[in-house]
C-alpha positions, 0 to 999 in steps of 0.5 A: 414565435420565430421570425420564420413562423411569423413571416409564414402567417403573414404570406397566408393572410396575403394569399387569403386577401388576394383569393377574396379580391379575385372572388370579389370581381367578375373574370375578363372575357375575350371579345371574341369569346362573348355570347349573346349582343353586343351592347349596340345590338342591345340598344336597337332591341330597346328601341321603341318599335314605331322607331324601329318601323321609321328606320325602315327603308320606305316603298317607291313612290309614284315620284320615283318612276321615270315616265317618257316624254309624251306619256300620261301616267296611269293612276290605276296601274302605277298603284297596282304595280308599285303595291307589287313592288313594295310587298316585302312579303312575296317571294321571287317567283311571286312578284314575277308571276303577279308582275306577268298577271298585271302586264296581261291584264293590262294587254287585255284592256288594250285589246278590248279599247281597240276592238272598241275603237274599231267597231265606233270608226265602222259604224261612224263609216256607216253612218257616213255613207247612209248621210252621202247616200241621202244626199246623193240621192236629193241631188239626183232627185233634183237634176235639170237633166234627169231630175224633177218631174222626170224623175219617176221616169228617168228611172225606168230609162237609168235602169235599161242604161245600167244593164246595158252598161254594168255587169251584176260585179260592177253593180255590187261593188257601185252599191258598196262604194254608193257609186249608183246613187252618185249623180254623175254616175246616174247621169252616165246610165240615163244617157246610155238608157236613152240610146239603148231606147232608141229606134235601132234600126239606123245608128247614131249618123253612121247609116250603117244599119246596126244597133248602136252600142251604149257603152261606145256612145259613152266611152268613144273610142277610148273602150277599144283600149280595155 
């Protein structure tokens, strides 16, 4: 065999050696050509899924929202809102109109507390003027001037004084205010019943021969002024 020839088959068992190596090991990709994750990628899927659940972020909490100086936090309320908040499920337009749903539900209950509150304050105003009406009413019972045994006829003298006096306006709004059960206004009507009773034919030491006027008796001069 020549050298030539001995050099030629040297070169091809080489070549064979070197194919079965290359076949023998897996190609070199690029990392910008690599299909599928990353081996980062990889490890976070293998993890177990009560990791993967603590990894998320948490909801808020009660401890995370702000409350004002002098305000009370409402249990009720802060749970439903922060249950808003924290459902990763509802879409924008969802959390917006639940949000909105809470907000007139709440404007709701502060209507109807009001509304509750006023009818409690009028029928504990009521409750007052029948207690003042009855204690005026003893006190104008027991009179020196009009009260006592007189009483069931200083009535009849009370009621000539007050039509005398009053007209059927000024008497309602006294009934609203139990301003004709006061005593002292009682005591203003019983005297002027008591000069409307009396003989008209002489007034009050004037000799003038006319009736005398109650609500001058009463007022005095200071009636010209209205």
């Amino acid at each position: 065999m020549s050298e030539e020839t001995t050099q030629t088959t040297t070169t091809n068992e080489e070549s064979t050696q070197t194919d079965e190596q290359t076949a023998n090991t897996e190609p070199v990709k690029s990392v910008l050509f690599e299909d599928g994750d990353t081996e980062a990628e990889k490890s976070e899927d293998t993890q177990p899924e009560d990791k993967v659940e603590a990894a998320r972020p948490e909801g808020l909490k009660a401890e995370d929202i702000t409350i004002p100086d002098g305000a009370e936090y409402d249990e009720e309320l802060g749970k439903n809102f922060l249950d808003i908040l924290n459902d990763e499920k509802l879409s924008r337009k969802d959390l917006a109109q639940k949000l909105f749903d809470l907000y007139q539900s709440q404007s709701m209950k502060f209507l109807e507390g009001m509304k509750a509150a006023d009818k409690e304050r009028v029928k504990k105003y009521e409750a007052e003027l029948l207690q003042e009406k009855a204690d005026w009413i003893k006190q104008c019972e027991a009179d020196k001037e009009y009260g006592g045994q007189k009483w069931e006829a200083s009535q009849a003298v009370i009621n000539r004084g007050c039509e005398h006096l009053a007209t059927p306006e000024a008497v309602k709004l006294m009934q609203a205010y139990n301003l004709n059960t006061h005593p002292e206004i009682v005591r203003m009507f019983y005297r002027a019943g008591q000069l409307a009773g009396e003989d008209k034919s002489q007034t009050a030491g004037n000799g003038s021969g006319k009736p005398t006027d109650p609500a001058m008796a009463i007022f005095g001069e200071s009636l010209k002024d209205f």
